[in-house]
Backbone bond lengths (Angstrom), bond angles and torsions (degrees), N, CA, C in turn:
res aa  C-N    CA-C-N  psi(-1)  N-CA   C-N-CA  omega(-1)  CA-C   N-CA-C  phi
1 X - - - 1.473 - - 1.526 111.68 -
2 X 1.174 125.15 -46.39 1.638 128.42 162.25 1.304 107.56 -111.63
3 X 0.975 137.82 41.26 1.461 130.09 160.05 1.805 120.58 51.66
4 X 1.520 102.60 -105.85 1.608 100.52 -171.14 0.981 111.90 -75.89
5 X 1.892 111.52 -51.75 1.484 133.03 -164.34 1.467 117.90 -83.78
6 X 1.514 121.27 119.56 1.260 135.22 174.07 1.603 108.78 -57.29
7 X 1.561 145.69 114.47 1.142 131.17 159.55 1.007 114.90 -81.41
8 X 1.627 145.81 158.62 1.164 165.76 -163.63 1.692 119.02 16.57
9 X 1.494 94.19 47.55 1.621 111.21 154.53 1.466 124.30 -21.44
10 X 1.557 106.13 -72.55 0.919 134.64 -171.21 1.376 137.32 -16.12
11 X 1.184 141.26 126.03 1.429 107.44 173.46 1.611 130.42 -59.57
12 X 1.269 109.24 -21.08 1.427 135.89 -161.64 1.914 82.08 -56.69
13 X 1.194 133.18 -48.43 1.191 150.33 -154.03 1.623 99.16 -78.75
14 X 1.332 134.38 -41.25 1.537 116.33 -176.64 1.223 116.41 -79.61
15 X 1.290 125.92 178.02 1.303 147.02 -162.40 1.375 88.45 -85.27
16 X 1.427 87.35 142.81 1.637 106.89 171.86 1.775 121.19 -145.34
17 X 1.007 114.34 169.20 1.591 102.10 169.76 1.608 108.45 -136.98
18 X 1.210 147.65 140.88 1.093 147.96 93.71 0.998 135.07 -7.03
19 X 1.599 125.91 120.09 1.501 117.32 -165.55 1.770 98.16 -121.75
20 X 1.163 97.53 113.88 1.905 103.05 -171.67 1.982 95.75 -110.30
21 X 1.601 99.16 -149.34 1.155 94.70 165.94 1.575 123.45 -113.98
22 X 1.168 151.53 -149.62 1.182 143.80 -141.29 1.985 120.34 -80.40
23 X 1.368 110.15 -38.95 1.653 105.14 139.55 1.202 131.84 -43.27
24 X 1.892 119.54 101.12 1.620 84.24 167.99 1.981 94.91 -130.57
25 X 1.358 97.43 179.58 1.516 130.25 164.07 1.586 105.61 -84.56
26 X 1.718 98.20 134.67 1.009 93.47 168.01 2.059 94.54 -121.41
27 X 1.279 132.14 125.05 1.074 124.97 -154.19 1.799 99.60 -121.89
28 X 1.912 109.29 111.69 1.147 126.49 176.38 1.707 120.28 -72.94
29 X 1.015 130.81 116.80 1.423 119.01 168.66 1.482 123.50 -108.78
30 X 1.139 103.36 146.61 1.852 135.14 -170.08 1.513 115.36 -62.23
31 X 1.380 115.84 175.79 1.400 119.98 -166.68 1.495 100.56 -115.88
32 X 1.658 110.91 122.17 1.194 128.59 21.02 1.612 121.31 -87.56
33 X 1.123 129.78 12.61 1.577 128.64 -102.86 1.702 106.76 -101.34
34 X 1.387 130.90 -137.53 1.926 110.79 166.36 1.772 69.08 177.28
35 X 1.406 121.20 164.19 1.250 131.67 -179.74 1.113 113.23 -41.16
36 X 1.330 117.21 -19.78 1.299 102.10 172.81 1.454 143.72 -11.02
37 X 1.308 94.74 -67.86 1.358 131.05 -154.63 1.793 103.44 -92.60
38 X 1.398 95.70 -12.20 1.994 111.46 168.64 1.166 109.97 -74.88
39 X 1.412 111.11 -8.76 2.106 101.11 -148.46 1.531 103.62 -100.86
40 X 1.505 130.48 -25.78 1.478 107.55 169.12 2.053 108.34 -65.58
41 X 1.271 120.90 -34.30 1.556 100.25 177.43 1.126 77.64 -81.55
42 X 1.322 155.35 -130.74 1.341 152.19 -94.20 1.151 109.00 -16.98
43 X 1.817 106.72 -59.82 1.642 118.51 172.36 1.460 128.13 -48.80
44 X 1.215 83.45 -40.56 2.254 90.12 -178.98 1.737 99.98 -72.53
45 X 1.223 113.15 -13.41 1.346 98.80 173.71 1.628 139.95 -99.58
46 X 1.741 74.78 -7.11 2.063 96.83 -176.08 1.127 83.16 -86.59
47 X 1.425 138.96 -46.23 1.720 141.76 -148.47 1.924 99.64 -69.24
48 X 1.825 107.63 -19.81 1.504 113.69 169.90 1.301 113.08 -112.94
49 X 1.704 113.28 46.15 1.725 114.63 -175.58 1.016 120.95 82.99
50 X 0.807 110.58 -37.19 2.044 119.78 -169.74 1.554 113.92 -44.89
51 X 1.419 151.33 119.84 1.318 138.06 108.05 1.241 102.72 -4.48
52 X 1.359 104.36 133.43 1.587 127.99 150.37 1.142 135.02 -145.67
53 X 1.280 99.63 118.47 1.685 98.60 -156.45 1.890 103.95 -115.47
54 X 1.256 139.06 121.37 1.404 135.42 -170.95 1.918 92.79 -133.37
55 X 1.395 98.96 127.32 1.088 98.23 -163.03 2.069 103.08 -120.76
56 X 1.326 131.19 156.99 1.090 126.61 -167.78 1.309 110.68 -101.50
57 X 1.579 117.95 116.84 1.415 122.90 -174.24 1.355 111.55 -71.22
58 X 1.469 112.35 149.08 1.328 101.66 -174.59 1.999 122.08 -78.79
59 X 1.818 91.38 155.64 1.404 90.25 -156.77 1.493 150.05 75.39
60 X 1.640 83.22 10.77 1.650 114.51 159.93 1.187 119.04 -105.99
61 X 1.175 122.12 -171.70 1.605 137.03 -164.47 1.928 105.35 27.95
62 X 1.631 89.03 -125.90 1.636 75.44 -167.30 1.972 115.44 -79.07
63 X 1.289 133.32 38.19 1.017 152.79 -162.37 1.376 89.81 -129.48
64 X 1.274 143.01 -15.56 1.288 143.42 -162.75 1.350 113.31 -67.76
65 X 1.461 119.80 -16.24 1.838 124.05 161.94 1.660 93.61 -58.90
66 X 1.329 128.82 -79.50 1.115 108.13 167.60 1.761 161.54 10.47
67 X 1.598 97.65 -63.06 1.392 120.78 168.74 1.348 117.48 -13.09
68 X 1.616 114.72 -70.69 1.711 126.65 -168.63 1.753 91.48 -63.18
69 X 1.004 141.68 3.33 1.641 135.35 -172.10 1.742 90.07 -104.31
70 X 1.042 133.62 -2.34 1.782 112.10 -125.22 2.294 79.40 -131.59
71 X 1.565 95.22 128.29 1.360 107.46 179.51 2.045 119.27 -88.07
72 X 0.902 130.15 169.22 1.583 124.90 174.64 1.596 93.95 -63.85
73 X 1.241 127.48 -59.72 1.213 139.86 -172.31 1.357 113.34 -40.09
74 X 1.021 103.41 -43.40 1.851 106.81 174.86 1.522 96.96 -58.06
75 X 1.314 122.72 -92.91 1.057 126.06 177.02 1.203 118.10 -7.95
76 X 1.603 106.06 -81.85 1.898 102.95 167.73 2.006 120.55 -21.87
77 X 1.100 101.54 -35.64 1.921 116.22 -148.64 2.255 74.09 -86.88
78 X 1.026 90.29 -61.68 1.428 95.11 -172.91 1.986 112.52 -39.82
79 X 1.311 88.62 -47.89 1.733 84.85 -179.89 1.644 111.08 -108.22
80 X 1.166 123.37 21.55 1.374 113.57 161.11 2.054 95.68 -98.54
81 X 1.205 122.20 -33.13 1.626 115.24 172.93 1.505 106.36 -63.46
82 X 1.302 111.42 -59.47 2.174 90.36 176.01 1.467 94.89 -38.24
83 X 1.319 131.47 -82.70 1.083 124.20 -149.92 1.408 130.45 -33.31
84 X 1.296 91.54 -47.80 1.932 114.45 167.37 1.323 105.82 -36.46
85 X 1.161 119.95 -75.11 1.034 151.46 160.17 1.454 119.27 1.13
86 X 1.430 103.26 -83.54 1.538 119.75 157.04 1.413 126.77 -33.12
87 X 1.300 89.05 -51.05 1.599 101.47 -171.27 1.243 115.09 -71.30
88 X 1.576 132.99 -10.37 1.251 127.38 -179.49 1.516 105.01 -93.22
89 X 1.198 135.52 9.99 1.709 135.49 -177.23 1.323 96.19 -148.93
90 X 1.218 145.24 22.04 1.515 143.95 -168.46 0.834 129.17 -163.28
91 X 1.436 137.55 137.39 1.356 143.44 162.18 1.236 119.91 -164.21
92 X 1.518 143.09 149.30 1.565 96.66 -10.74 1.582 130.04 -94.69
93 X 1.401 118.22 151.00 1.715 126.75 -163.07 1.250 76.75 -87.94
94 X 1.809 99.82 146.73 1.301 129.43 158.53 1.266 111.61 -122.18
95 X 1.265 131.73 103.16 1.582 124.17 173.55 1.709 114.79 -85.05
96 X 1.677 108.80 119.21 1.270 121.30 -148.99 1.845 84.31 -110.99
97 X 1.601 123.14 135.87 1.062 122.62 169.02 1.070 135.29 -129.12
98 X 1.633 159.80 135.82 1.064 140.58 -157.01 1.522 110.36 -141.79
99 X 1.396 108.07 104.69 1.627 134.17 175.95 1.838 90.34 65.00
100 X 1.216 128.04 -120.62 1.212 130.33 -164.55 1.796 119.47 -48.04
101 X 1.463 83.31 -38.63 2.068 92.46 169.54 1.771 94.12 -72.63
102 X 1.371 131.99 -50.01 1.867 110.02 -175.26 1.626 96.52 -55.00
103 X 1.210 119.38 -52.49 1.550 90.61 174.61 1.866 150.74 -61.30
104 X 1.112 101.32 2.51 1.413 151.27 -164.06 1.518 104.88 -91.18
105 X 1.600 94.56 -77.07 1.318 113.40 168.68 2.148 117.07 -47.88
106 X 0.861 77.73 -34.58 1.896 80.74 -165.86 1.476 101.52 -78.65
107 X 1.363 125.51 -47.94 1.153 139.17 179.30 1.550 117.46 -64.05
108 X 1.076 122.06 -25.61 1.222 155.54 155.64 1.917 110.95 -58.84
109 X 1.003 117.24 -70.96 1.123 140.08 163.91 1.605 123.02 -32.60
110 X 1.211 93.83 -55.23 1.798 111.52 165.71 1.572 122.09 -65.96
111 X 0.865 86.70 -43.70 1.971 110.77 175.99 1.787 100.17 -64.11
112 X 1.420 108.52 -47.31 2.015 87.74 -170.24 1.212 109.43 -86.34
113 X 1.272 112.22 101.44 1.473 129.02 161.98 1.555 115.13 -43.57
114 X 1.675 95.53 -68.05 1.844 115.61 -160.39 2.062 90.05 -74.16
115 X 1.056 113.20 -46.82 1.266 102.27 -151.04 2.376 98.22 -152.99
116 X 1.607 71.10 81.24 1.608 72.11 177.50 2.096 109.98 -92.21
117 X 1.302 100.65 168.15 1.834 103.45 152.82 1.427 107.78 -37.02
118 X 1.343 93.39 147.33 1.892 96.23 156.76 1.344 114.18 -102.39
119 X 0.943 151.89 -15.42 1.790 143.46 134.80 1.645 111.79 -119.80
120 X 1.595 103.16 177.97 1.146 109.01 167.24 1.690 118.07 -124.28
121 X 1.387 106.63 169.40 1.685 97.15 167.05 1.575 80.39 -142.30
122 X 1.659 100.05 123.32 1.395 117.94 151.42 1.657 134.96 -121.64
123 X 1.411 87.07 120.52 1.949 102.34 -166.47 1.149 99.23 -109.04
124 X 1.746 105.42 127.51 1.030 137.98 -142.07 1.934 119.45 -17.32
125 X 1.515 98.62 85.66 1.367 120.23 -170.76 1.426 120.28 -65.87
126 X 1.728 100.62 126.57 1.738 92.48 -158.94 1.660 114.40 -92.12
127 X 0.867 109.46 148.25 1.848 103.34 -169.88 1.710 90.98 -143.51
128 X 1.209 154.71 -17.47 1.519 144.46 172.19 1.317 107.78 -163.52
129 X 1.388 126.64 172.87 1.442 142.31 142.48 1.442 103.24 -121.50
130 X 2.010 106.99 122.82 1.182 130.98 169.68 1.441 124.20 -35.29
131 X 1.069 145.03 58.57 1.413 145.14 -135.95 1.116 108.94 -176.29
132 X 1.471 117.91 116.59 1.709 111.18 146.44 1.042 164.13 -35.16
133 X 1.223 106.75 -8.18 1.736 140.65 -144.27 1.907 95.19 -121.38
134 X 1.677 109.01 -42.72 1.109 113.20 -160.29 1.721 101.96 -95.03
135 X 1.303 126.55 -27.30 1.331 118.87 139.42 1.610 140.78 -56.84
136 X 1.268 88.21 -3.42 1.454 83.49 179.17 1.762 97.90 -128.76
137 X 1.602 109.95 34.95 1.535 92.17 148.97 1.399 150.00 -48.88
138 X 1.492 94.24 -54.01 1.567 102.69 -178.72 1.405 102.66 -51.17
139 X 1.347 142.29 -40.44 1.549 123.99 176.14 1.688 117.50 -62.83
140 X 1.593 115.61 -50.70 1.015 128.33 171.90 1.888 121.65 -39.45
141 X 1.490 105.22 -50.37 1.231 87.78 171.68 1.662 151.49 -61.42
142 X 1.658 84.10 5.43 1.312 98.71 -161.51 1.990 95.34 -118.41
143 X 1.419 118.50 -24.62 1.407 106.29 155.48 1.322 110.83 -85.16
144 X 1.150 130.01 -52.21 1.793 120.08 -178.76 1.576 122.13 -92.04
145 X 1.040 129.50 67.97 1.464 135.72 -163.73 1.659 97.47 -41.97
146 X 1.472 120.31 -51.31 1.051 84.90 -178.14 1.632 103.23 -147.76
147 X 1.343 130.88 178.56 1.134 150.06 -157.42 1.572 125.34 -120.54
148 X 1.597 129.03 106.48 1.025 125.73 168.02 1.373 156.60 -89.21
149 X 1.049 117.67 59.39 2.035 140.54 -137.67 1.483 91.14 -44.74
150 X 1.103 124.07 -69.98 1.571 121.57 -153.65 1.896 102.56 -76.52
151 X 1.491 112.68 -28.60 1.683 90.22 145.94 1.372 150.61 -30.61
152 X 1.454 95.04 -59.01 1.624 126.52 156.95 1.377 125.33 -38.66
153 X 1.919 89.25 -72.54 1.670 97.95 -173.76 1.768 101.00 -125.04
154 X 2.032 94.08 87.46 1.255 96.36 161.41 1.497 155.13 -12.43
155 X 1.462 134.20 73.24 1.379 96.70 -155.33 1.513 107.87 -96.97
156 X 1.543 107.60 171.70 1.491 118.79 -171.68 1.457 96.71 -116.65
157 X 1.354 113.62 103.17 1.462 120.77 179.52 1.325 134.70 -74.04
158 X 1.638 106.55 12.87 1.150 130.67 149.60 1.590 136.49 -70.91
159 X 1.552 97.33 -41.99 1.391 106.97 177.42 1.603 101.64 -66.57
160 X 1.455 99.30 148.86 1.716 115.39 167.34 1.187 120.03 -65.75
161 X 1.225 110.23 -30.94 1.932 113.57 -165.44 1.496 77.32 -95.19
162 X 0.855 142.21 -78.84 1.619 112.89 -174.65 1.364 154.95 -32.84
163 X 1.450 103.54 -33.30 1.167 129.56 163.12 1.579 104.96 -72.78
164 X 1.239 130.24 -28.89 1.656 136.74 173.87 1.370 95.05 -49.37
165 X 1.901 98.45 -80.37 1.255 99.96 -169.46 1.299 137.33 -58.89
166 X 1.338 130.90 -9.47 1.754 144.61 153.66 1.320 86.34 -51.62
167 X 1.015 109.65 -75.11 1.530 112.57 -155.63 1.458 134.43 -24.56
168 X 1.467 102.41 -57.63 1.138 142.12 159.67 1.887 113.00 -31.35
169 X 1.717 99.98 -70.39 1.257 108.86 153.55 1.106 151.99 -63.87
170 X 1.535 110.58 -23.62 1.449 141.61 154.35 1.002 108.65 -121.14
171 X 1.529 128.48 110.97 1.301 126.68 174.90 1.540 120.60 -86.69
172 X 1.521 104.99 -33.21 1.656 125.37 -160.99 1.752 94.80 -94.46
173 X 0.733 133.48 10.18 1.722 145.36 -173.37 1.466 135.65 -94.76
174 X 1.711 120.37 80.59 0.887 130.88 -148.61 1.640 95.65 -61.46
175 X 1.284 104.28 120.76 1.581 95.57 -170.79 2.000 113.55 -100.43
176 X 1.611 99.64 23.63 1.738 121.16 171.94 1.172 95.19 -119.02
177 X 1.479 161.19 33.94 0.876 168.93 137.55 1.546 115.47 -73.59
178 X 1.031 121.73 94.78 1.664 136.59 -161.07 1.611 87.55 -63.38
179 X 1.508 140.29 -60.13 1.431 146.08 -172.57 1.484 109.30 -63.81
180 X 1.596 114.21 -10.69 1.476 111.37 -167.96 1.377 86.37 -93.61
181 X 1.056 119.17 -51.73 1.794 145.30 -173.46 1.686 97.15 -40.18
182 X 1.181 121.27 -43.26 1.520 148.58 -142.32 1.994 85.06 -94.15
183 X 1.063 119.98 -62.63 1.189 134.47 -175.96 1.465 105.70 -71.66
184 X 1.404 122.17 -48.83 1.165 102.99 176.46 1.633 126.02 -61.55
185 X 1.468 127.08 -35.18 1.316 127.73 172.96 1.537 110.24 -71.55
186 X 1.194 128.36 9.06 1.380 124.01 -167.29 1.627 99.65 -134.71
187 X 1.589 125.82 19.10 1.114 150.60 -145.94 2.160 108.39 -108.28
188 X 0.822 87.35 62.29 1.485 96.76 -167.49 1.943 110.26 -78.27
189 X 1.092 111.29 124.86 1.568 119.46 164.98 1.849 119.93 -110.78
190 X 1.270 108.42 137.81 1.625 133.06 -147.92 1.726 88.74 -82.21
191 X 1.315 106.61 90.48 2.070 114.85 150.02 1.649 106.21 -2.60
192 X 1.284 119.85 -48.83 1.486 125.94 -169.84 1.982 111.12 -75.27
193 X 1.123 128.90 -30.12 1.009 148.89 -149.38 2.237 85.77 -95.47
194 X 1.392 92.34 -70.07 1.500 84.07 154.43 1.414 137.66 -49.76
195 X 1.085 123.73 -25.60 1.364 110.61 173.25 1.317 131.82 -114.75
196 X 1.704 98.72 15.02 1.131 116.12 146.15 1.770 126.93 -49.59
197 X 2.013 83.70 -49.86 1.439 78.76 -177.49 1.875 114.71 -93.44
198 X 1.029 117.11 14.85 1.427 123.85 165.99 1.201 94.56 -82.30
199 X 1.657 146.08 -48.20 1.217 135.83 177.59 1.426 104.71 -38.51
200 X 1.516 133.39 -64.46 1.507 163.95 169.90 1.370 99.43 -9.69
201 X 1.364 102.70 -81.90 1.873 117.25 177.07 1.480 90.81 -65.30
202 X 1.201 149.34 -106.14 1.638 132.15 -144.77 1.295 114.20 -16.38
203 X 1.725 120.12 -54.11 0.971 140.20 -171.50 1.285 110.64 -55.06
204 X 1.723 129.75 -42.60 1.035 116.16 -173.80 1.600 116.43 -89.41
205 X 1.491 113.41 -4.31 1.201 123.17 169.73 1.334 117.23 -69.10
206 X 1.024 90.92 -72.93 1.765 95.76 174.68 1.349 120.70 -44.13
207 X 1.615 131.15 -48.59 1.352 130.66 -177.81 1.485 112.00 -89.24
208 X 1.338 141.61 23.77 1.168 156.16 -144.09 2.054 88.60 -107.69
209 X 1.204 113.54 -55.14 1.263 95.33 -177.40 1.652 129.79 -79.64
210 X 1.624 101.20 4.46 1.307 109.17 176.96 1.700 106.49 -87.13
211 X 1.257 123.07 5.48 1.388 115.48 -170.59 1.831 104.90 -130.01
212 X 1.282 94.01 125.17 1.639 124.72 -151.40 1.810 94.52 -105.67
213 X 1.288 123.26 21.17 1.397 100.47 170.72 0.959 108.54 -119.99
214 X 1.890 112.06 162.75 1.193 145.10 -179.46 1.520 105.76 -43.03
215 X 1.848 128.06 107.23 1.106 128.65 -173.30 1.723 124.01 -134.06
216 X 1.253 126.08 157.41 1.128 147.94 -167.45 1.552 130.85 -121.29
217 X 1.276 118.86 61.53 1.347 124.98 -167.84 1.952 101.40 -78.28
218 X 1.450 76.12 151.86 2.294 81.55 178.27 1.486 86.62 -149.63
219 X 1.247 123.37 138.85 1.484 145.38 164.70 1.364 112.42 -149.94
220 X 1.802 93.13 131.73 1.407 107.86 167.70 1.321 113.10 -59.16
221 X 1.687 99.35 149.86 1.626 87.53 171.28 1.537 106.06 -105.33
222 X 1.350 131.22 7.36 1.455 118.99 176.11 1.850 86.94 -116.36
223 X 1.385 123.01 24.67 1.360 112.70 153.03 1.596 118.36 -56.12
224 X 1.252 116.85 132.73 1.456 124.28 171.16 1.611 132.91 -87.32
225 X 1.661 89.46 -36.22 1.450 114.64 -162.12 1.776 96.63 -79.29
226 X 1.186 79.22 -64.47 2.331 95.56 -179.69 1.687 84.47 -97.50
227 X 1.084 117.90 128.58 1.332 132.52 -166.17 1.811 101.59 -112.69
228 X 1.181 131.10 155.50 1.097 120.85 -179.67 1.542 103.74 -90.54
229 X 1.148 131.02 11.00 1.441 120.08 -179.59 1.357 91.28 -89.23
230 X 1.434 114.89 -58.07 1.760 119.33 167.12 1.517 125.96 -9.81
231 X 1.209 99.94 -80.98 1.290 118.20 170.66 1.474 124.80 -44.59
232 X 1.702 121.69 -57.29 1.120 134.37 158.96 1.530 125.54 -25.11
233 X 1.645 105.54 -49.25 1.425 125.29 163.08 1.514 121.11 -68.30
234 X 1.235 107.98 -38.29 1.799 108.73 -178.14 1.871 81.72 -74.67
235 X 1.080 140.44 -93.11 1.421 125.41 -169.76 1.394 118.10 3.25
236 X 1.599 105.08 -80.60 1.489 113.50 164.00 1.580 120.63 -8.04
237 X 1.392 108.97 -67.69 1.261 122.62 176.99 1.233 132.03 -40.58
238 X 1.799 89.65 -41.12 2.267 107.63 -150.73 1.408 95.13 -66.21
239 X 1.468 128.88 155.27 1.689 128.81 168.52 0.884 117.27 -118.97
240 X 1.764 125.90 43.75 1.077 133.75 160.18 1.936 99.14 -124.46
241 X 1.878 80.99 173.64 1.466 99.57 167.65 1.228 108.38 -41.39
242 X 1.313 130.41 148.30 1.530 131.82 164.29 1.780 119.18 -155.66
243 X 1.226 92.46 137.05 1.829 92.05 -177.66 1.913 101.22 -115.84
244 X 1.099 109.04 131.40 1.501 113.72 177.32 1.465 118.98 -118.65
245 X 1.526 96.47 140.44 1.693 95.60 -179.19 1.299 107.31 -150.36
246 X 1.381 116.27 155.98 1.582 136.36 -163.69 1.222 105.71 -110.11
247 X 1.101 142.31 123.10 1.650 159.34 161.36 1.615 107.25 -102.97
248 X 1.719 110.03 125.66 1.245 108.62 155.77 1.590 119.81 -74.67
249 X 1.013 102.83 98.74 1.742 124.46 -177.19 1.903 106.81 -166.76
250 X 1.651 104.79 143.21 0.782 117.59 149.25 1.763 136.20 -63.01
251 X 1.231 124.26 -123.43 1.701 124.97 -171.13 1.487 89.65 -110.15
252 X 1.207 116.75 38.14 1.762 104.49 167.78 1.615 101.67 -156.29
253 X 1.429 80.61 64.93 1.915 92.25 167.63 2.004 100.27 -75.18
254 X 1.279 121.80 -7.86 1.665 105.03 -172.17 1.881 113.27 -125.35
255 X 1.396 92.02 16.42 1.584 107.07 145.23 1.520 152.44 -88.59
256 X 1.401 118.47 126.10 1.502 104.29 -136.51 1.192 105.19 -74.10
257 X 1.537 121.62 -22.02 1.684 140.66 -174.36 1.560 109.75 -66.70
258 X 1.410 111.65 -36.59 1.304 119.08 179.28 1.703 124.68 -53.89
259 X 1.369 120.19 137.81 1.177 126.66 -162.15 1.715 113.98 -74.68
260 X 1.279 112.53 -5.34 1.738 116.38 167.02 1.397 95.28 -105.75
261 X 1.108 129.54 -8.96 1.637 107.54 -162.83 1.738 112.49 -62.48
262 X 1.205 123.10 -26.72 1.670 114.91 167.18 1.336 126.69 -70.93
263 X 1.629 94.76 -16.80 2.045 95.49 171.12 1.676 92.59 -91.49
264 X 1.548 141.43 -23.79 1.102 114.57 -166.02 1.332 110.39 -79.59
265 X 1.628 119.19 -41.18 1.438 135.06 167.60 1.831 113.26 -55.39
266 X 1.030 119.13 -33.22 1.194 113.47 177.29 2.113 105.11 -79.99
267 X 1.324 119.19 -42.41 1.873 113.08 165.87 1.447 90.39 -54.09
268 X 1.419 132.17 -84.98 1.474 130.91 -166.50 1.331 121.04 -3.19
269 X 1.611 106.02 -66.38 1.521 105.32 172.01 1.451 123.05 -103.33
270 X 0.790 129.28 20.43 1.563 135.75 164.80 1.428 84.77 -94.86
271 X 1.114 140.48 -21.70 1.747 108.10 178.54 1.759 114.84 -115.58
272 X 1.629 108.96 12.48 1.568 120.65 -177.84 1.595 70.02 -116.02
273 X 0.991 154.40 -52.75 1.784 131.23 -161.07 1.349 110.66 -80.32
274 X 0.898 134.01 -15.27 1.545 148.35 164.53 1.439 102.59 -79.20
275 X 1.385 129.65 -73.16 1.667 100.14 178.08 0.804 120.94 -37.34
276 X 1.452 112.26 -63.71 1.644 100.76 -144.44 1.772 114.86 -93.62
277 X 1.320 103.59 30.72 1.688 130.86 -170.01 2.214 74.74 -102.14
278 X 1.213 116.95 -67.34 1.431 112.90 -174.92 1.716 111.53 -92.18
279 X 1.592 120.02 -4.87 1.255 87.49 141.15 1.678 125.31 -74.13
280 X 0.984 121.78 -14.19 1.619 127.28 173.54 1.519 120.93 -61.95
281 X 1.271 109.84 -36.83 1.528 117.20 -167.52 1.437 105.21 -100.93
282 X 1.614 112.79 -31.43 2.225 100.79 161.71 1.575 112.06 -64.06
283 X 1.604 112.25 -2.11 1.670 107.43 -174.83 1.338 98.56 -104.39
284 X 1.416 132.42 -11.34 1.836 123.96 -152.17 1.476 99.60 -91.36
C-alpha cells in the first residue's frame, strides 16, 4: 500500500493516556489520523485535571498497511473497550471525537445500552460527502477495486501546499526522495476501505436520534469535507441536549497551529468543566 516508506512510525502516533484525576476524556481520532492529532486537547484537558486517554484505532498509524483489511466494527470494538476501561476508575467519561472518531463516537453511543459515556464532544462529525460517486460506493467497490489519487491529481513536489497536504497524509515521507516520489504516484487506496467509512457517517446519521446525551458539537465554517450544512442537519437529528458552535476554521479544528484552535480549545473545556462541575452536584 505505501511501498518503501513506513507512515506514522513514530511514537508521537500511538495511543497514550494521561493520568489526571477522576473526570476523564476519552479522545477519538479521524481518518487518516493516529492520536496524534488528540494530544494538544488531550493536554489542555489534563493541564484542568482531566484523564486523557486517546486510543489507536485499529489499522492506523504504523499498522496503516493494514487499513484496506480493517472493518467499522473493529473500530467500534476498539472504542467501546477504552471506554470500558475508563469507566472502571472514572467518572465522569466524556467521549471526545474528531470527524471520523465523531462518527465513531455517536454510533458508539447508541449501542451502550448498560453503560454508555455521559456526554459527548463532536468536532466537526462526519456523516457523508455530497457526491454521487460516494453514495454509490458499495457498488463501486466491486467494479473499481481500487483508486489512484495522485494519478488523477498530479502532484508537483515543489509546491508548498502540496507538500502540506502529503504531509498531513504522510507525515514520515521524505518528500525529495525521487523513489518516495515514485511510490507516491503509484500509491493506490482500496474503494472498500472507503466505504467502510461511508458505512461510519450513515451510521451516525441514522442512529443519531437514538442517543439522549448531554452534547457538544463544533464545526468549521470554511470546513469543506464535513460541511456545516451537514452537521447542522445531523444536530437536527441528535435526541439529546445539545449546544452548537461555529469556528472560523476549516477541517482542522484539533490543530494547535491552526488559527481557531484557541476558540475551539477554549468551547472544549468550558463545556467538559461545566459538566462534570454538575455532574458532581446531582451526586453530593
Amino acid at each position: 500500500m505505501f511501498g518503501s516508506f513506513q507512515p506514522f512510525s513514530g511514537d508521537e502516533h500511538k495511543a497514550f493516556r494521561l493520568n489526571g484525576q477522576h473526570p476523564a476524556a476519552l479522545l477519538i481520532h479521524g481518518f487518516p489520523g493516529t492520536p496524534a492529532e488528540m494530544r494538544p486537547l488531550a493536554e489542555a484537558l489534563h493541564a484542568i485535571g482531566w484523564t486523557a486517554e486517546a486510543p489507536l484505532l485499529p489499522g492506523f498509524g504504523a499498522d496503516i498497511a493494514t487499513l484496506p483489511q480493517r472493518k467499522r466494527a473493529q473500530w467500534l470494538a476498539a472504542v467501546h473497550a477504552a471506554l470500558t476501561d475508563l469507566q472502571r476508575e472514572h467518572h465522569p467519561v466524556i467521549v471526545i471525537g474528531n470527524s471520523l472518531g465523531g462518527a465513531l463516537a455517536l454510533e458508539m453511543a447508541a449501542h451502550s445500552n448498560q453503560s454508555p459515556p455521559n456526554a459527548l464532544v463532536l468536532l466537526a462529525p462526519f456523516c457523508q460527502i455530497d457526491h454521487v460517486l460516494w453514495q454509490a460506493l458499495p457498488v463501486l467497490k466491486h467494479v473499481f477495486p481500487q483508486f489512484r489519487p495522485f494519478k488523477l491529481f498530479k502532484p508537483d513536489f515543489s509546491n508548498p501546499e502540496t507538500r502540506k497536504g502529503i504531509a498531513n497524509f504522510m507525515p514520515d515521507a521524505d518528500l525529495d526522495d525521487p523513489q518516495i516520489q515514485a511510490a507516491i504516484r503509484e500509491f493506490a487506496l482500496p474503494i472498500a476501505m472507503f466505504n467502510e467509512i461511508r458505512g461510519a457517517g450513515a451510521a451516525a446519521k441514522r442512529l443519531a436520534p437514538r442517543v439522549r446525551l448531554p452534547a457538544l458539537f463544533v464545526q468549521g465554517t470554511q470546513d469543506e469535507l464535513v460541511r456545516p450544512t451537514q452537521t447542522r442537519r445531523l444536530l437536527q437529528r441528535y435526541g439529546g441536549s445539545a449546544q452548537y458552535r461555529e469556528v472560523p476554521a476549516a477541517h482542522d479544528l484539533v490543530k494547535r497551529d491552526a488559527p481557531a484552535w484557541p476558540h475551539v480549545e477554549q468551547v472544549v473545556l468550558d463545556f467538559c468543566d461545566t459538566f462534570q462541575r454538575s455532574f458532581h452536584a446531582d451526586r453530593a
